[in-house]
N, C-alpha and C positions, 0 to 999 in steps of 0.2 A: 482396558489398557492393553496396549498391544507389546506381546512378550518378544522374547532374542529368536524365539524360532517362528515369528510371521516375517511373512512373503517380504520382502525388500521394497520401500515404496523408492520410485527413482523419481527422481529430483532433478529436473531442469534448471539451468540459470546461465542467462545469458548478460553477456559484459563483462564475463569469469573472472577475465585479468583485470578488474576495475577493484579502484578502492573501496568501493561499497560489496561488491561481492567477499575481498578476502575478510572484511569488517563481519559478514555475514555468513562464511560457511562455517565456522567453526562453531556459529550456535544452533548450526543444521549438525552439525557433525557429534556434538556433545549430549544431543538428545534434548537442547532446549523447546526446540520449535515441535517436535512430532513424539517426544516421550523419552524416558532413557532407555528404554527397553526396544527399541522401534529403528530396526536396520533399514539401509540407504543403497542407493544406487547416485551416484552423481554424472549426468551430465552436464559438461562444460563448456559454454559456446562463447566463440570470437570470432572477430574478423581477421582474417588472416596477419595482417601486419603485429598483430595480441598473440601469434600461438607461441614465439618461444617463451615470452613470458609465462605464458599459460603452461606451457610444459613443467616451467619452475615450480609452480604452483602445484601442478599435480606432484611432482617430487617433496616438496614440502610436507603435503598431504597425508603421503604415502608417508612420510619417516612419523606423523605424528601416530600412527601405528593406531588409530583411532577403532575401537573393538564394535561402533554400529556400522559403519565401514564396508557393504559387500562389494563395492566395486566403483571405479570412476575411470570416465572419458573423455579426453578432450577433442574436441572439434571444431571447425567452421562451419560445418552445414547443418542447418536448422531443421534438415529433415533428421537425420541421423540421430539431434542433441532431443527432438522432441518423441521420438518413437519411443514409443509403450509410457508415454511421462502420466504420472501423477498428478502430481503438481510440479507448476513453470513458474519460475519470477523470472520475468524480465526486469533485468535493473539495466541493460543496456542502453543508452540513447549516446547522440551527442552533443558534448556540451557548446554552447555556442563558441568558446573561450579554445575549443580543442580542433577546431576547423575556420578554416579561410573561407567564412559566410555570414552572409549578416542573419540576425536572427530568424527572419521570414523564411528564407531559403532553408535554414536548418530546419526548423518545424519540417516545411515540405520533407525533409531530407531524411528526419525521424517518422514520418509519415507511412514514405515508402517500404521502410525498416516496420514498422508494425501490422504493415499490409502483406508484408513477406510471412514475417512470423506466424500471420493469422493464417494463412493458405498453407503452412506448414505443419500448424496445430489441426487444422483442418485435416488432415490427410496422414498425419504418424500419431497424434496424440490420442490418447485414450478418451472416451467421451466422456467419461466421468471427472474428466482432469477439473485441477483449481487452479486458476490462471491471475496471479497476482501482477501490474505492473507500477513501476517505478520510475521509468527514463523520464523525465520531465518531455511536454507537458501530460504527465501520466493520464489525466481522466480522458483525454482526446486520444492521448496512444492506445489505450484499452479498448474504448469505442469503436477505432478504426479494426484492429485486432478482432473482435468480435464480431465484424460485422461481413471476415473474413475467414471464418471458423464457426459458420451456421449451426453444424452438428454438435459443438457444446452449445449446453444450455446459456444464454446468458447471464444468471443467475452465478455462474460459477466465471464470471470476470469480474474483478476488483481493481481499485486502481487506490494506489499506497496516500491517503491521508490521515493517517493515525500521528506524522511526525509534527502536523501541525497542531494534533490536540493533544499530544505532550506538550509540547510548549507552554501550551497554557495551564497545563494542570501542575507541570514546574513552577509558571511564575506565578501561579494560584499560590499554591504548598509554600515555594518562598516569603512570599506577602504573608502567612497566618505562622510561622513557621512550626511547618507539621510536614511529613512527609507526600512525595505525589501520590501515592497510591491509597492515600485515604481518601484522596479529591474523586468524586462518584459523580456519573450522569451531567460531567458537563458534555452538548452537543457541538462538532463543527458540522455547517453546513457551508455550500459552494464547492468549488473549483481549486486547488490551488494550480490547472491549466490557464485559467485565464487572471492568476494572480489575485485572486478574491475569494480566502474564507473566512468563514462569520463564526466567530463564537457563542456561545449562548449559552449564558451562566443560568436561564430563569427554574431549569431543574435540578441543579445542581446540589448539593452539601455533601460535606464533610463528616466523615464515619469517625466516629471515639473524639470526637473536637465539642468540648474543652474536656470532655471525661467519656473513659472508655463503656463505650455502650449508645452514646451521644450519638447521634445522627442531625446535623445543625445545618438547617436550607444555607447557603453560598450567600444568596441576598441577605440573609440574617446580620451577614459577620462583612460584609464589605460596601454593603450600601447601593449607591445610583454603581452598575457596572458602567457606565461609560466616565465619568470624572474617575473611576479607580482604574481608567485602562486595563479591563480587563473581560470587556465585551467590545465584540465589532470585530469590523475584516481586519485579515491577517493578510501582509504580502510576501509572495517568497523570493522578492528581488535578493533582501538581504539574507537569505541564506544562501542563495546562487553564488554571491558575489564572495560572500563568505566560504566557497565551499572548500573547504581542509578535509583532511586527515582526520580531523575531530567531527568535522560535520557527516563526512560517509559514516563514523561511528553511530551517530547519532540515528543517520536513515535506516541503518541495518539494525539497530536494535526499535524503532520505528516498524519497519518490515516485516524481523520476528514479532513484535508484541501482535501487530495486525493478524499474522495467520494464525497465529497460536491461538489469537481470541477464536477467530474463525474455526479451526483446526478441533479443539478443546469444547467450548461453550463460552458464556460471560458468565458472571456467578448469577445467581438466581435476586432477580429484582433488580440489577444492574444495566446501564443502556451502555454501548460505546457508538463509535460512528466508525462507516466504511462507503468509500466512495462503492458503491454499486449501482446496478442498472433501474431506472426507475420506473416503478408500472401506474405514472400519473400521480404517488402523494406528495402533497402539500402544492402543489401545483407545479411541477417537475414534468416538465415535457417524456410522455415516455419512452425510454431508449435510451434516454442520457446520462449517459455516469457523473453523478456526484454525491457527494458528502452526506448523508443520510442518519438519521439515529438506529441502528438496530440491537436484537438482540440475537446471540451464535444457540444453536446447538448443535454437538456430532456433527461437525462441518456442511450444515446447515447454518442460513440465516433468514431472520424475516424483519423489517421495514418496522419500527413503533410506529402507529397511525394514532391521529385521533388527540396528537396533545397540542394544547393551545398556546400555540408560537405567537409573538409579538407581531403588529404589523412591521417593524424594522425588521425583522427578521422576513418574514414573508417576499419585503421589498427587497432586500440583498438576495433570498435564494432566486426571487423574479429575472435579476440583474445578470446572477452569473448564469443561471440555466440559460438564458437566451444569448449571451456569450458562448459559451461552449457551443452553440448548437448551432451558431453564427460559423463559424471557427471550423467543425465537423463538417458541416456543409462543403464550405468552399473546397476545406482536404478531399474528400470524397469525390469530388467533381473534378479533382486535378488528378485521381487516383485512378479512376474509373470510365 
């Protein structure tokens, strides 16, 4: 565990003035995500029309007088916000809703935005950086990013699908009523870039459920998962459409739990899922960021290989990896 007198990790994030950042630095700032013991450098990235906002924000910041706190910067240029970075979450993009463009064009438009970032990372970030992103469509923003920052390893790009396997581990725990965090080794796989993740209850149960010590398979206690709604693709129209003030709450604490697993480890004999790069399992075109079962250590992670998915399963991750890669394509050729 790292004490009040190691080195400062600095901290990228971009879309600073967005409601999903201010949702989110305070559980960087508090010592959720990286320890309580464990000082900070923040920088802060916008686009310019965001900095006097952003300015607020770093005022804010400053009065909350926050003791891991060594220092914060705000800026627009992605080379200044990414020099010497540790770890970067892009939570930036834009929303279709927040520009005069139809969807198509914003993609392109988030595209170019993560083909910047990547040649940016490339060239100030540290090689060792952990590179989280978020802007929707995140597994395609990540990929393009990545494939624009050769010298990190790919291994160290993720792209933010943790909010969709809360979801289900909520309306899991709701349905049994037991808490979410007793719900263990449910998997999502897919995209939620091209609107398609899979849930997959088949290794799942429930810790201390009905008595503590219990460990109860998931199938045991709810039956066919598809009549209980609670296996199959997820879509993220409706949290698009939905997106509040509660819903950034929702992705920023989505965001922390993801790095923290990363960050931290998963506990011992526990799977979670993270969209990372794929080196060919389950039949995952390699290269492709999606939804994956793994397991963290000391911010390391490695792939579960070797468990016997459904062919429903198999046929959804078929569906979306050649989506994405469909999708990656075209962006790439428009980019390059």
């Amino acid at each position: 565990m790292s004490s009040s007198s190691s080195p400062p990790l600095v901290v990228a994030v971009t879309g600073a003035a967005g409601q999903l950042a201010y949702a989110l630095l305070p559980m960087i700032l508090n010592g959720h995500l990286f320890g309580p013991n464990q000082p900070v450098l923040l920088h802060l990235l916008d686009v310019a029309p965001a900095m006097e906002v952003l300015r607020g924000l770093v005022m804010e910041i400053e009065d909350c007088m926050t003791p891991l706190l060594r220092g914060i910067m705000a800026t627009e240029s992605p080379a200044a916000a990414f020099t010497g970075a540790d770890v970067v979450l892009l939570l930036g993009a834009s929303p279709v809703k927040a520009v005069s463009l139809d969807p198509i064009s914003n993609v392109h438009l988030n595209a170019r935005v993560h083909r910047d970032y990547g040649r940016a990372l490339e060239q100030h970030a540290k090689p060792t950086t952990r590179v989280v992103v978020a802007g929707h469509p995140c597994n395609i923003n990540a990929m393009i990013c990545m494939e624009f920052a050769p010298s990190i390893p790919r291994r160290h790009f993720a792209a933010l699908s943790r909010l969709d396997l809360s979801r289900v581990e909520v309306r899991v725990a709701q349905r049994l009523g037991v808490v979410p965090s007793q719900i263990k080794n449910l998997i999502m796989w897919g995209s939620i870039a091209v609107n398609c993740t899979w849930a997959d209850v088949q290794f799942a149960y429930v810790q201390d459920y009905p008595n503590v010590g219990d460990r109860t398979p998931l199938l045991d206690l709810i039956g066919d998962p598809q009549s209980a709604q609670l296996d199959g693709p997820l879509s993220h129209a409706a949290s698009l459409e939905a997106a509040t003030k509660s819903a950034r709450l929702s992705g920023a604490a989505a965001c922390a739990r993801q790095l923290r697993e990363w960050w931290f480890g998963t506990p011992e004999g526990e799977i979670t899922s993270m969209a990372v790069v794929s080196n060919g399992e389950y039949g995952v075109k390699p290269g492709v960021i999606t939804s994956l079962p793994v397991r963290c250590t000391n911010g390391e992670y490695e792939v579960v290989t070797g468990l016997d998915i459904s062919e429903r399963s198999l046929r959804a991750i078929r569906m979306s990896t050649e989506a994405i890669d469909e999708q990656f394509a075209e962006l790439m050729a428009a980019l390059t």
